[in-house]
C-alpha positions in Angstrom: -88.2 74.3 133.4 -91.7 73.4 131.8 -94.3 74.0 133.3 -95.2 69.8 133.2 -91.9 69.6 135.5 -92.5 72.2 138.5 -95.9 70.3 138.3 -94.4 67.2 139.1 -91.9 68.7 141.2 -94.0 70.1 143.3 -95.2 68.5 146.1 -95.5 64.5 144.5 -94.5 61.4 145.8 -92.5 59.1 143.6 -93.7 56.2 145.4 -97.3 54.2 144.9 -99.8 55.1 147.9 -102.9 53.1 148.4 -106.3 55.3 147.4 -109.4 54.4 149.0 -111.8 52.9 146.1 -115.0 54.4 147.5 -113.5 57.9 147.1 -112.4 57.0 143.9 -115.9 56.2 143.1 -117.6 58.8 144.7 -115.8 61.5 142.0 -118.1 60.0 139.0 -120.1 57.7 140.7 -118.8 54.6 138.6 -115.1 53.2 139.6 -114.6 52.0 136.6 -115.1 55.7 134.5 -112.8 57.0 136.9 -110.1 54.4 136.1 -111.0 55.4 132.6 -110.5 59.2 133.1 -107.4 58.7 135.3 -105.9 56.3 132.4 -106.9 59.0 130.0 -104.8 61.7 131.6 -102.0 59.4 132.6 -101.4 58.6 128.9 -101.5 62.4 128.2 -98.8 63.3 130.8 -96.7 60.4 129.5 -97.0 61.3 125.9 -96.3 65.3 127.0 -92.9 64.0 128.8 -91.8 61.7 126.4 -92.0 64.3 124.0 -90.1 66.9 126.5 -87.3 64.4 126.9 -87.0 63.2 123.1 -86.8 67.3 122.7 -84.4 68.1 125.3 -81.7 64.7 124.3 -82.0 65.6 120.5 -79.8 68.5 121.5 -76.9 66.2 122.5 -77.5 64.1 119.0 -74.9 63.6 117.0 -75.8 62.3 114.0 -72.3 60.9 112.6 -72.1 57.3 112.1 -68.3 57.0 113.4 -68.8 54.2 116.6 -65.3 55.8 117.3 -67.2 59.4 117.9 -69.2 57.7 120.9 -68.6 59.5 124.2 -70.9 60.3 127.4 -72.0 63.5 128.2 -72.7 64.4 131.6 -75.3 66.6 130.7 -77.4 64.0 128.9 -77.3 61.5 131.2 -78.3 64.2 134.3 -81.1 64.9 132.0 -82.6 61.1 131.6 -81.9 60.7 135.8 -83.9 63.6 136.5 -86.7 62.1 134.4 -86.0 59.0 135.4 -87.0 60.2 139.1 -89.8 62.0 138.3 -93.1 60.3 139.6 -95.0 57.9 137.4 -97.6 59.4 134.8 -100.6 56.7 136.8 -99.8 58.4 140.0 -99.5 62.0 138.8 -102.6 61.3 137.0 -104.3 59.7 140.3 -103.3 62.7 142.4 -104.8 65.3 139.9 -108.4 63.6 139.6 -108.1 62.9 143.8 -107.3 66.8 143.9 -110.1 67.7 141.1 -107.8 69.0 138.5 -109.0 67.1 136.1 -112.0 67.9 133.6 -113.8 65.5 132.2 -117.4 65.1 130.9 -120.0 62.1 130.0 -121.1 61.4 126.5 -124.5 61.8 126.4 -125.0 59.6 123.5 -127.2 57.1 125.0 -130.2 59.6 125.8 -130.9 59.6 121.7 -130.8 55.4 121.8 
């Protein structure tokens, strides 16, 4: 198992809880930088599992072009449920910049405007 999965296995909930926006804004001190950083992440863990999936089904490819050939495999389709179940990038994303996990840092550029 990846270490991305017992990450998200751990201790997440797959379901949408409601944040409060003033903690959310008290991390950076701007609401909408830490949407920004949060959207940042949540684009990285989706990219990171898409690529883990893709990965783990190009096992089960078969790459004759017979439609006769076409059967399931139960290990395949385990495979997409379990990912399937796994908790949203925006929330896993959410929890980790609630739970300071996340690094980020400000581009000083405009302090040479």
């Amino acid at each position: 198992m990846s270490k991305l999965r017992r990450q998200l296995s751990s201790n997440t909930a797959s379901v949408v809880e409601t944040k409060s926006l003033v903690d959310i804004k008290n991390r950076t001190g701007n609401l909408y930088e830490s949407i920004a950083i949060i959207a940042k992440r949540a684009n990285q863990i989706n990219i990171t599992l898409k690529e883990e999936l893709h990965n783990k089904l190009e096992e089960f490819a078969n790459h004759t072009d017979s439609l006769e050939e076409i059967h399931e495999n139960k290990e395949q389709i385990e495979i997409s449920k379990a990912y399937e179940r796994m908790p949203n990038p925006a929330i896993l994303a959410t929890q980790e910049f609630m739970e300071e996990k996340i690094y980020y840092r400000k581009n000083d550029s405009d302090l040479f405007s």
